[in-house]
N, C-alpha and C positions, 0 to 999 in steps of 0.2 A: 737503537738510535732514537733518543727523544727528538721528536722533529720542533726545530723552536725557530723563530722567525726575530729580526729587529725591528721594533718601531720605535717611534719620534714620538712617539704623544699625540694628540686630540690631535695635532697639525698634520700631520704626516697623509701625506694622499691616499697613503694606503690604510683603507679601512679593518678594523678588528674583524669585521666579519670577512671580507677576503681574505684576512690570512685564516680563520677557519677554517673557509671553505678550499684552502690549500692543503689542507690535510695536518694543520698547524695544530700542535695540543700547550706549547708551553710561549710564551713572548716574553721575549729582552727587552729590558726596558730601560730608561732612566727619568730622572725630573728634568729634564732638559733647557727649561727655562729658568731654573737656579745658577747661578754663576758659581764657577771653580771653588770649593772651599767654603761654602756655604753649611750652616746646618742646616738639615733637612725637616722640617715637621711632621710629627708623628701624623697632623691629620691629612696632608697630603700624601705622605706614603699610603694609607690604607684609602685613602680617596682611587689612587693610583690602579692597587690592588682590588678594588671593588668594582672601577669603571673597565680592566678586564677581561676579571669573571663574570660581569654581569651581561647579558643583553638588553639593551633597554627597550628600545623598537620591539622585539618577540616577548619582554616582560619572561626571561628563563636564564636561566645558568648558557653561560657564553659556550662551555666547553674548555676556555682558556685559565691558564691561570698565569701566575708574573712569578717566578720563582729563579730569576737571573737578572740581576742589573749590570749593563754594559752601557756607561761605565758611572763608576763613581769616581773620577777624576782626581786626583793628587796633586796639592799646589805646588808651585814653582818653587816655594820656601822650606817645603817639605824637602825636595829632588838638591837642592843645593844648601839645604841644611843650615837655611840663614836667618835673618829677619825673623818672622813669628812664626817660623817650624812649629814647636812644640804648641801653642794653639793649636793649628793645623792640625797636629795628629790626633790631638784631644777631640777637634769637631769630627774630625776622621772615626774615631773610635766611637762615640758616642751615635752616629751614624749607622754603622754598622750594628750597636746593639739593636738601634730600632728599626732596620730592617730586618732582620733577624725575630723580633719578635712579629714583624707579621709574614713570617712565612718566607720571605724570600732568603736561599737556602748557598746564594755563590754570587761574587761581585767580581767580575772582568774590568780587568784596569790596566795603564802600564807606567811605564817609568821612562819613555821618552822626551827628553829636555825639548821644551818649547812646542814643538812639534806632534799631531799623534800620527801624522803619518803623511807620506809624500809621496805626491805623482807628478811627473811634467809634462803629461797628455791627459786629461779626462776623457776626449770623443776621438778616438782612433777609430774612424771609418773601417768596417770590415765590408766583404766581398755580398755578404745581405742585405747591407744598408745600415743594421745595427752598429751601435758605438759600442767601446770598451775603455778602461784607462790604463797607461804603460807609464815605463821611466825609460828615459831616452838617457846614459851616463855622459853623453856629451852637455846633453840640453841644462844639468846638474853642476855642472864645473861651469857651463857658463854662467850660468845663473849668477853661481857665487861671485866668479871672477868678474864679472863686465855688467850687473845688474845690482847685486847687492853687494859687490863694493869692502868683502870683507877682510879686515888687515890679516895679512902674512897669507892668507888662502891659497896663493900661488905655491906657498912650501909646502901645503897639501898635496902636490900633482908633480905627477911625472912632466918633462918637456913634453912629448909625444902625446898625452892628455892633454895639455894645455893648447898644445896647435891645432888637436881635435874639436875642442873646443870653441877655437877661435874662428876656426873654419867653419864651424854650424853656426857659430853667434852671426857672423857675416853675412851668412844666408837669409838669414829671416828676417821679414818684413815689419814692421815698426807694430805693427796687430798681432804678429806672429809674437812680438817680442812681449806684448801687453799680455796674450793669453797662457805665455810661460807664467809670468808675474802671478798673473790669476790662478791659475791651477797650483802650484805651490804655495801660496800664501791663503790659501782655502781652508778653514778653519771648521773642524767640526760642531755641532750645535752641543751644547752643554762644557765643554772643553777650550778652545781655546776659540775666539773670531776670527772674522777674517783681519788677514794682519796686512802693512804694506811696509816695502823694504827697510826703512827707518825705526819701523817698529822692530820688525825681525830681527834688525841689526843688534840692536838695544836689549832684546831679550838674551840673544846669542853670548851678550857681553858678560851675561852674569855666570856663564861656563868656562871662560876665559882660563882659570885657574884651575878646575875641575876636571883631571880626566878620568878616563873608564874606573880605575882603581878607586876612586872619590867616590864618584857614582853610586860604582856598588855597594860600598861602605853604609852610604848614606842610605841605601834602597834594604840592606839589611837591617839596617838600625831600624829602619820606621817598620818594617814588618815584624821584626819582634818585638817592636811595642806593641801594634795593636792584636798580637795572636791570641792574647787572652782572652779579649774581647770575641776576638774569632771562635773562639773553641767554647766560649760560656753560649754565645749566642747560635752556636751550631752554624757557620757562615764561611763560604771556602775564599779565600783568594786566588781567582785564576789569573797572573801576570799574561799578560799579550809581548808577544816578541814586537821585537824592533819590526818597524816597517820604510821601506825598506831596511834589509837584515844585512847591513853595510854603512861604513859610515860617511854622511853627507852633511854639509858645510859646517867641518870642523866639531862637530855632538859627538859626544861618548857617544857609541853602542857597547850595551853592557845583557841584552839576552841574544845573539844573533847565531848563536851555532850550540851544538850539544852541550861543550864541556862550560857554558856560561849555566846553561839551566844545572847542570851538575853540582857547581860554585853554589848555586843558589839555595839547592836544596839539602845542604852539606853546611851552609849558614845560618839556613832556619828550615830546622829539619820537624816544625811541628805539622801534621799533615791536614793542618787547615790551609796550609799557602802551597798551593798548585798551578797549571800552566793552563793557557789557553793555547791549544792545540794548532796555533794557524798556518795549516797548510801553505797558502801562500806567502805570508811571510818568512815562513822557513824559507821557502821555494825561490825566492827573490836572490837570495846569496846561491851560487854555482856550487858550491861545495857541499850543502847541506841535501840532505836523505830525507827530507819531512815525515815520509814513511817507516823509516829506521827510528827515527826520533819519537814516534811516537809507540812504535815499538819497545825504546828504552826507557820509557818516561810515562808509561800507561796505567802504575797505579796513583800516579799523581794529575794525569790527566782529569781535571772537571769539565772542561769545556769545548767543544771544537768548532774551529771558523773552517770548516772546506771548500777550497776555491782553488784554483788550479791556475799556474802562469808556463807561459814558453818563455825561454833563454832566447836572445837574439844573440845566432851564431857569430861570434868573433868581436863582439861588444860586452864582454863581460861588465856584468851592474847593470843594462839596459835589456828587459821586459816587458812584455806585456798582458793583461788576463785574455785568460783563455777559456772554454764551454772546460765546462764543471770536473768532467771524466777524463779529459782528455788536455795535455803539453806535458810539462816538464816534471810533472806532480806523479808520481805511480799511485793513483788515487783506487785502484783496487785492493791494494796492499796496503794503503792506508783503513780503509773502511774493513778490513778483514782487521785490526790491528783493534779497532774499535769492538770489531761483537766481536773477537777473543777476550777484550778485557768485562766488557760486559758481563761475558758467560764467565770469566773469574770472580768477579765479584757479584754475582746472582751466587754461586754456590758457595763463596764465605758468608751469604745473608747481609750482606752490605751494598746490595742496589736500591736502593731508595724507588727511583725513579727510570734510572736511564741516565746514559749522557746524553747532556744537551746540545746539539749540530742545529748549527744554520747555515744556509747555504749564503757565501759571502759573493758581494760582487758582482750581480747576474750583469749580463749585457742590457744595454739601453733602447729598446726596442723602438718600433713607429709609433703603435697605438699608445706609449709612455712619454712620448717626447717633449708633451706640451703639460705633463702632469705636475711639474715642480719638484719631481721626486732629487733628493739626495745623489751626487754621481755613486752608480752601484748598489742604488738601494729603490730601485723603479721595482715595479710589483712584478711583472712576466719573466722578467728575465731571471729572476730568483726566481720563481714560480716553475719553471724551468729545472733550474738547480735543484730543486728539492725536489722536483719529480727523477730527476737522471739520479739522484744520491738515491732516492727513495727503493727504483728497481735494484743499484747496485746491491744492497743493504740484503734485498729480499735472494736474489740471485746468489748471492754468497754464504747466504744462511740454508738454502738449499742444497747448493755442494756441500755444505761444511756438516751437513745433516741435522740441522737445527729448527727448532721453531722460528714461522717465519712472522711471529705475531709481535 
């Protein structure tokens, strides 16, 4: 297990040297203050890659090196194949060569319309005081129905959905209503802002015509355009599943279960385009084996997000995260699934490094509260996760009779 950490850039509250000194050897990174679709400059990528590897404060090698970008983002034009697509893939591709030449070796990305991903809780009060984020599937239909306002969305839902719905929308308090608003329409840094209903609507509009079959068409065209690119530059693509891994206000989902990665890899089968391994968003859809999955999917496996959700009994589609080892994730069986593929490819001579694992998601601790950090991305609570992954890893290479180095 490459142990690898995400940061935000110079911004980010968590320092290069605390993820060192978490026993971090690799960082995820991106340019995060470039917008969607931008070309990237070669002297900022290697600015990026220098500031770190380097320590500047002890004037020595960090330890660290950037050898995974999450993400490099795909524009809208690109996912709906309209407007200035082909630009796009051009900056796309050309991109990719120049990270590629300085080293960094996989780029994490996905193909979720609009959205990169959705919660309608960020601070779920647990029994310690610690927060978490969930999806409530009532709080989800309301949204759409009685907040965003989006035509025909009712022929989405069952009757019995819709009264569920209508019954939760009732309850909640005019603040309660504003922090649904806000936790959904919560915009990742580098990807998309934060958006508000008008906007969202308006983006949604351009799917209108597009469904899953479109999608995917479209998400295989642009990957074998740029695989050339991919395989001169030595550079993987690890697609990210849908998050959630089910579909919500009216968006294709187009990676959410096994036989979608199957489609995928069966469309563009050059083996620079790989998955990012995310347990929890596997783990979000009831149906899916995350464990299994990566099981079936493990010499294409580049990347893995491990984090761990509980189903909430008799609300299918409503979850929430949960400590790292432990809910609805058989996360022993996942990480034995990892060093078996490891120890296959150490003895074809094709481990470079390691797969790369970040622990996703930790809880939001006290001493983090006032940090500014990202929902899910506070320093302890990953810190945390990478130590509980860290003994899994060593403990199962012990059974399994292995070096635990």
């Amino acid at each position: 297990m490459l142990q690898s950490w995400r940061w935000f850039g110079p911004n980010d509250p968590v320092s290069l040297r605390e993820i060192r000194q978490a026993g971090v050897t690799d960082v995820v990174s991106s340019l995060h203050h470039l917008a969607c679709g931008d070309d990237w400059p070669e002297q900022e990528i290697s600015a990026r890659v220098r500031t770190i590897a380097w320590d500047e404060e002890r004037e020595q090698p960090s330890g660290l090196r950037w050898g995974m970008v999450e993400s490099l983002p795909v524009h809208e034009d690109i996912k709906t194949r309209s407007g200035n697509y082909q630009h796009y893939i051009d900056v796309y591709r050309n991109n990719v060569r120049k990270l590629g030449a300085q080293g960094v070796r996989a780029i994490c990305y996905n193909f979720m319309p609009v959205l990169d991903w959705a919660r309608t809780d960020l601070y779920i009060t647990q029994a310690d005081g610690s927060t978490i984020s969930g999806c409530n599937i009532d709080a989800f239909v309301a949204f759409d129905l009685f907040e965003l306002r989006r035509p025909d969305a009712e022929k989405d839902y069952a009757p019995w959905a819709i009264a569920s719905a209508q019954q939760f929308y009732d309850g909640l308090t005019e603040q309660a209503r504003a922090q649904l608003r806000s936790c959904i329409l919560l915009g990742l840094p580098g990807t998309v802002e934060n958006l508000d209903p008008p906007t969202f609507l308006r983006l949604l509009q351009r799917y209108r015509h597009i469904d899953a079959e479109q999608l995917r068409s479209n998400l295989y065209d642009f990957l074998n355009a740029i695989m050339p690119d991919c395989e001169a530059a030595g550079v993987r693509m690890c697609i990210h599943p849908d998050d959630p891994s089910y579909p919500v206000f009216g968006i294709p989902r187009i990676l959410s279960r096994a036989e979608d990665v199957q489609r995928l890899f069966q469309a563009v089968p050059s083996p620079n385009s790989g998955l990012t391994l995310c347990t929890g968003s596997f783990g979000s859809c009831i149906h899916n084996d995350p464990a299994q999955m990566f099981e079936q999917f493990a010499e294409r496996v580049y990347f893995v997000h491990f984090r761990n959700v509980t189903h909430v009994p008799g609300k299918e589609g409503s979850f929430y995260e949960s400590n790292h080892l432990f809910g609805s994730v058989d996360m022993p069986r996942a990480m034995k699934a990892l060093i078996t593929e490891e120890e296959r490819r150490k003895a074809a001579g094709v481990l470079e490094w390691g797969i790369p694992v970040r622990p996703d998601h930790g809880k939001l601790m006290d001493g983090d509260k006032d940090s500014g950090a990202y929902p899910g991305y506070s320093r302890t609570g990953r810190m945390i996760g990478l130590a509980e992954l860290r003994g899994l890893e060593v403990g199962l290479r012990h059974a399994m009779g292995l070096d635990l180095g």
